[in-house]
C-alpha positions as CSV (number, residue, x, y, z in Angstrom):
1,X,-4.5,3.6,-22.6
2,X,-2.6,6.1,-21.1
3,X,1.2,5.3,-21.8
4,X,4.5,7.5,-21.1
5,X,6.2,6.2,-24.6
6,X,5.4,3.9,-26.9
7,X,3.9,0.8,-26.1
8,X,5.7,-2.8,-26.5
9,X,4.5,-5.4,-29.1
10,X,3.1,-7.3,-25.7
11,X,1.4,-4.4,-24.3
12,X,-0.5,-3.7,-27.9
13,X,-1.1,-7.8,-27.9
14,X,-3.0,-7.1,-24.0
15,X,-4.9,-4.1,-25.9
16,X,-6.4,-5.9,-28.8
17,X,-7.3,-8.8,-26.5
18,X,-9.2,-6.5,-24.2
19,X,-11.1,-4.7,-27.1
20,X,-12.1,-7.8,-28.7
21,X,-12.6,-9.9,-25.7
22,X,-13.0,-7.6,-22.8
23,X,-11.8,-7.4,-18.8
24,X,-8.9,-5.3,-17.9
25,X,-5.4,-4.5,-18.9
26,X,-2.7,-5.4,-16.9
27,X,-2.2,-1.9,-16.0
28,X,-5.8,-1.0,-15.2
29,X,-5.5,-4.2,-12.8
30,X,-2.8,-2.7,-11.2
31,X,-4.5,0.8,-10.3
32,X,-7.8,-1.2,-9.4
33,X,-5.7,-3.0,-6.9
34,X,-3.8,0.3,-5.8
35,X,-7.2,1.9,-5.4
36,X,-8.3,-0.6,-3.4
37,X,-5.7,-0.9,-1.0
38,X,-5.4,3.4,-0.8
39,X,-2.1,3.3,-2.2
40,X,-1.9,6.9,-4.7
41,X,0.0,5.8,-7.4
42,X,-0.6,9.4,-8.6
43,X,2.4,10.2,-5.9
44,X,4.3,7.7,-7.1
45,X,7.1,7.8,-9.4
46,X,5.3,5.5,-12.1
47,X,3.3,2.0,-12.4
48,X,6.7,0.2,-11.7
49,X,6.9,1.7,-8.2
50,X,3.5,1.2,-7.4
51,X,3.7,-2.4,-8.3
52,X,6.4,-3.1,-5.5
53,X,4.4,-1.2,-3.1
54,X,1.2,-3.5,-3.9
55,X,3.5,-6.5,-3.8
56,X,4.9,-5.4,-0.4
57,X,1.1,-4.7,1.0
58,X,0.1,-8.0,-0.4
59,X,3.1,-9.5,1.4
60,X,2.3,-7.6,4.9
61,X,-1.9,-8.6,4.5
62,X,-1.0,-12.5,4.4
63,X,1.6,-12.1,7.5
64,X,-0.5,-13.2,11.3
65,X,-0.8,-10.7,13.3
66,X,2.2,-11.9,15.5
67,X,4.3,-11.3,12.0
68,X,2.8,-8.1,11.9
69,X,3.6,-7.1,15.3
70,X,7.7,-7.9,14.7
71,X,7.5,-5.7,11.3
72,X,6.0,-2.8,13.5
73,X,8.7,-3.0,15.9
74,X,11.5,-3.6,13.5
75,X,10.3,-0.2,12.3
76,X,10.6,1.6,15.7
77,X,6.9,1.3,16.2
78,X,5.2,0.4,19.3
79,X,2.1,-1.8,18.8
80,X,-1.0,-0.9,21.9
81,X,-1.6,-4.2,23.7
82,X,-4.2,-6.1,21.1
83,X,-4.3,-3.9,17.8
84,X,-6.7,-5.0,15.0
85,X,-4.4,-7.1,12.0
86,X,-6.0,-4.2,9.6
87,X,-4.6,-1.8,11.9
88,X,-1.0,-3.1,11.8
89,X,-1.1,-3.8,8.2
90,X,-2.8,0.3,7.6
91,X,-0.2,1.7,9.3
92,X,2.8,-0.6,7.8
93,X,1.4,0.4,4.6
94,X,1.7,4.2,5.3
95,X,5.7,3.5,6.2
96,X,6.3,1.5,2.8
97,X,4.4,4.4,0.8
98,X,6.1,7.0,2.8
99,X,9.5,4.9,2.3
100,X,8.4,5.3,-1.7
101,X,7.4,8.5,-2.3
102,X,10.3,11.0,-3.7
């Protein structure tokens, strides 16, 4: 486990269950999820940040594409006629990380 201080009694609980019983940590579920979406939490400022950025992506991906279309715009955005959803929700993700990084 790769930590930036010491780790909480709950965090050392999550540890011992995962040696004894495998899976993942909550952490290592976070960067799988990062990773999967292309968010860097590398150029974030830690796991807390990159958290709200998932949570915001994961907010954005169950939004119809109409939804998606109003987020564009309320961003200053203009959307081509018929863009694919994965489209919208790619480039809405690159605003929220840009909005994130420091």
């Amino acid at each position: 486990l790769a930590a930036s201080g010491p780790l909480s009694r709950a965090e050392l609980v999550e540890a011992l269950s995962v040696a004894t019983w495998g899976g993942l940590t909550k952490a290592e579920r976070l960067r799988e999820a990062c990773e999967d979406r292309g968010i860097p939490i590398a150029r974030l400022e830690g796991l807390e940040q990159a958290a709200q950025v998932l949570e915001q992506v994961q907010k954005l991906e169950a939004k119809s594409t109409s939804e998606l279309k109003n987020e564009y715009r309320k961003r200053g955005f203009a959307p081509s006629h018929n863009p694919p959803k994965r489209d919208l929700i790619q480039s809405l993700t690159d605003a929220l990380l840009w909005d994130a990084m420091p």
